[in-house]
C-alpha positions as CSV (number, residue, x, y, z in Angstrom):
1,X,7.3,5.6,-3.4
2,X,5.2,3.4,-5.2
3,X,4.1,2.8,-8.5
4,X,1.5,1.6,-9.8
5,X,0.5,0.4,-13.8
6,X,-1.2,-2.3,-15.9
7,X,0.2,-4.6,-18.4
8,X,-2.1,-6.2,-21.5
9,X,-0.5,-9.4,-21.1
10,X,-2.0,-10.5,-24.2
11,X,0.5,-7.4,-25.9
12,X,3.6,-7.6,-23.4
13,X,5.4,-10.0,-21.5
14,X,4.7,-8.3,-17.6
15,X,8.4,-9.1,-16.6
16,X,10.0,-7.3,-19.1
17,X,7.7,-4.7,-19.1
18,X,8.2,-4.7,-15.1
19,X,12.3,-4.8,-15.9
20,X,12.0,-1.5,-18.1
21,X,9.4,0.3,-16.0
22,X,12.4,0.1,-13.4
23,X,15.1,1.6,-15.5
24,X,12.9,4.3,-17.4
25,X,11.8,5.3,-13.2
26,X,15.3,5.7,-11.7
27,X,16.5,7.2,-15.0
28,X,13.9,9.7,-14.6
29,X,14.5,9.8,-10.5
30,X,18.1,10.6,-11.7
31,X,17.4,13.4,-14.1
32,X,15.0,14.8,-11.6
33,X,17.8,14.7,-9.2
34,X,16.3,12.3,-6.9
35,X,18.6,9.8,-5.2
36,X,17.0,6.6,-4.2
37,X,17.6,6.0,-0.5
38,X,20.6,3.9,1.1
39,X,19.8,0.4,2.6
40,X,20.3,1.8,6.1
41,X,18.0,4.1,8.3
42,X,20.0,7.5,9.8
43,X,18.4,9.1,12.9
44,X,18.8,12.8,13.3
45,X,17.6,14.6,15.6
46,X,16.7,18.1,15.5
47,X,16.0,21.1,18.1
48,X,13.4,22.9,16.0
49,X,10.9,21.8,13.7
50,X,11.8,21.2,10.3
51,X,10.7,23.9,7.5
52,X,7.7,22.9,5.0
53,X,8.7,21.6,1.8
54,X,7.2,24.0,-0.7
55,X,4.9,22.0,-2.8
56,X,5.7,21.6,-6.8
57,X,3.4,23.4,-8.9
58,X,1.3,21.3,-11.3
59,X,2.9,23.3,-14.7
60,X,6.6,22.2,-13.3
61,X,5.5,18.6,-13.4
62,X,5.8,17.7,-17.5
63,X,5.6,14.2,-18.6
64,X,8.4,12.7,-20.5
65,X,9.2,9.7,-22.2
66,X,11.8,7.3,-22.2
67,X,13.1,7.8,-24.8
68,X,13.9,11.4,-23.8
69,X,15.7,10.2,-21.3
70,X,18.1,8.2,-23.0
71,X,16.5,4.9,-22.3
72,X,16.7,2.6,-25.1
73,X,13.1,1.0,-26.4
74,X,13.0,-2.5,-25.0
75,X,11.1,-5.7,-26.3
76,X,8.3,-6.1,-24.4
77,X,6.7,-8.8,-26.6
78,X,4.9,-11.8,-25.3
79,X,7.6,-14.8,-25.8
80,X,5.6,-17.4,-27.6
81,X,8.3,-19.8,-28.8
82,X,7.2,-22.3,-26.0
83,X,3.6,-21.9,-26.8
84,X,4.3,-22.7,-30.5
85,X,6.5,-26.0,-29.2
86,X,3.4,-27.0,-27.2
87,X,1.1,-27.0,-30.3
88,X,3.4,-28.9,-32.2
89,X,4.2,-31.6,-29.5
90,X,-0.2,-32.0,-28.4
91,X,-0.7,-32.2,-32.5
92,X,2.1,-34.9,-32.9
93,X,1.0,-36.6,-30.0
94,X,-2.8,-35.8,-30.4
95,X,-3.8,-34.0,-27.2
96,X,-5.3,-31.3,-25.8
97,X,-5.3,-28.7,-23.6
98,X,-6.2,-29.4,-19.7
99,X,-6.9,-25.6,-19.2
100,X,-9.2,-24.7,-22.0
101,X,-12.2,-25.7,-22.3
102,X,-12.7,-26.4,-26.0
Protein backbone atom coordinates (compact mmCIF):
# COMPACT_ATOMS: atom_id res chain seq x y z
CA UNK A 1 0.00 0.00 0.00
CA UNK A 2 0.87 3.41 -0.58
CA UNK A 3 -0.03 6.71 0.41
CA UNK A 4 0.13 9.50 -0.89
CA UNK A 5 -0.50 13.47 0.50
CA UNK A 6 0.74 17.07 0.50
CA UNK A 7 2.15 19.10 3.24
CA UNK A 8 2.04 23.27 3.15
CA UNK A 9 5.36 23.51 4.40
CA UNK A 10 4.86 27.01 5.01
CA UNK A 11 1.84 25.72 7.80
CA UNK A 12 3.53 22.30 8.97
CA UNK A 13 6.80 20.92 9.56
CA UNK A 14 6.60 17.70 6.78
CA UNK A 15 8.46 15.38 9.34
CA UNK A 16 6.18 15.62 11.88
CA UNK A 17 3.38 15.75 9.81
CA UNK A 18 5.02 12.55 8.01
CA UNK A 19 5.52 10.97 11.84
CA UNK A 20 1.69 11.36 12.63
CA UNK A 21 0.41 10.39 9.15
CA UNK A 22 2.09 6.96 10.18
CA UNK A 23 0.43 6.52 13.46
CA UNK A 24 -3.20 7.90 12.57
CA UNK A 25 -2.64 5.02 9.28
CA UNK A 26 -1.82 1.92 11.26
CA UNK A 27 -4.21 3.03 14.05
CA UNK A 28 -6.83 3.04 11.49
CA UNK A 29 -5.19 -0.33 9.63
CA UNK A 30 -5.76 -1.65 13.25
CA UNK A 31 -9.25 -0.72 13.86
CA UNK A 32 -10.12 -1.86 10.35
CA UNK A 33 -8.53 -5.07 11.38
CA UNK A 34 -5.78 -5.00 8.94
CA UNK A 35 -2.45 -6.37 10.12
CA UNK A 36 0.59 -4.98 8.44
CA UNK A 37 2.61 -7.75 6.92
CA UNK A 38 5.71 -9.61 8.65
CA UNK A 39 9.32 -8.83 7.36
CA UNK A 40 9.47 -12.27 5.71
CA UNK A 41 7.84 -13.68 2.47
CA UNK A 42 5.68 -17.21 3.02
CA UNK A 43 5.11 -19.29 -0.09
CA UNK A 44 2.05 -21.38 -0.27
CA UNK A 45 0.99 -23.22 -2.58
CA UNK A 46 -2.34 -24.15 -3.62
CA UNK A 47 -4.18 -26.89 -5.76
CA UNK A 48 -7.11 -24.80 -6.88
CA UNK A 49 -7.46 -21.36 -7.57
CA UNK A 50 -8.04 -19.00 -4.89
CA UNK A 51 -11.72 -17.49 -4.49
CA UNK A 52 -12.34 -13.68 -5.50
CA UNK A 53 -12.24 -11.32 -2.78
CA UNK A 54 -15.64 -9.64 -2.73
CA UNK A 55 -15.03 -6.01 -3.36
CA UNK A 56 -16.07 -3.35 -0.42
CA UNK A 57 -18.92 -1.32 -1.28
CA UNK A 58 -18.39 2.39 -1.65
CA UNK A 59 -21.21 3.23 1.50
CA UNK A 60 -18.96 0.70 3.91
CA UNK A 61 -15.97 2.85 3.25
CA UNK A 62 -16.60 6.11 5.80
CA UNK A 63 -13.96 8.50 6.51
CA UNK A 64 -12.81 9.06 10.01
CA UNK A 65 -10.61 11.12 11.75
CA UNK A 66 -7.88 10.80 14.07
CA UNK A 67 -9.11 11.80 16.63
CA UNK A 68 -11.82 9.13 16.45
CA UNK A 69 -9.48 6.81 16.63
CA UNK A 70 -7.87 7.69 19.69
CA UNK A 71 -4.92 9.39 18.19
CA UNK A 72 -3.90 12.31 20.09
CA UNK A 73 -3.55 15.77 17.96
CA UNK A 74 0.09 16.35 17.36
CA UNK A 75 2.11 19.67 16.68
CA UNK A 76 2.75 19.88 13.35
CA UNK A 77 4.00 23.53 13.42
CA UNK A 78 6.89 24.72 11.41
CA UNK A 79 9.86 24.94 14.12
CA UNK A 80 11.21 28.47 13.63
CA UNK A 81 13.41 28.94 16.71
CA UNK A 82 16.55 28.42 14.40
CA UNK A 83 15.18 30.84 11.83
CA UNK A 84 14.58 33.50 14.55
CA UNK A 85 18.49 32.75 15.84
CA UNK A 86 19.60 33.34 12.23
CA UNK A 87 18.05 36.84 12.07
CA UNK A 88 19.47 37.84 15.18
CA UNK A 89 23.06 36.58 14.49
CA UNK A 90 23.03 38.24 10.33
CA UNK A 91 21.52 41.60 12.15
CA UNK A 92 24.39 41.54 14.86
CA UNK A 93 26.83 40.77 12.45
CA UNK A 94 25.22 42.62 9.51
CA UNK A 95 24.65 40.12 6.75
CA UNK A 96 22.46 38.71 4.61
CA UNK A 97 20.97 35.95 3.15
CA UNK A 98 22.94 33.89 0.27
CA UNK A 99 19.58 32.31 -0.83
CA UNK A 100 17.26 35.23 -1.25
CA UNK A 101 17.42 37.44 -3.53
CA UNK A 102 16.54 40.76 -1.81
Amino acid sequence: MRFFGWVDQREADLLKVKSQAIRTVKTALDKAGISMPEPIQSVLLRLRAVDKIPEAKAEELQPFSATELGVEEADVAVYTQLDKQIEKDRAVYNQKSLLKSD
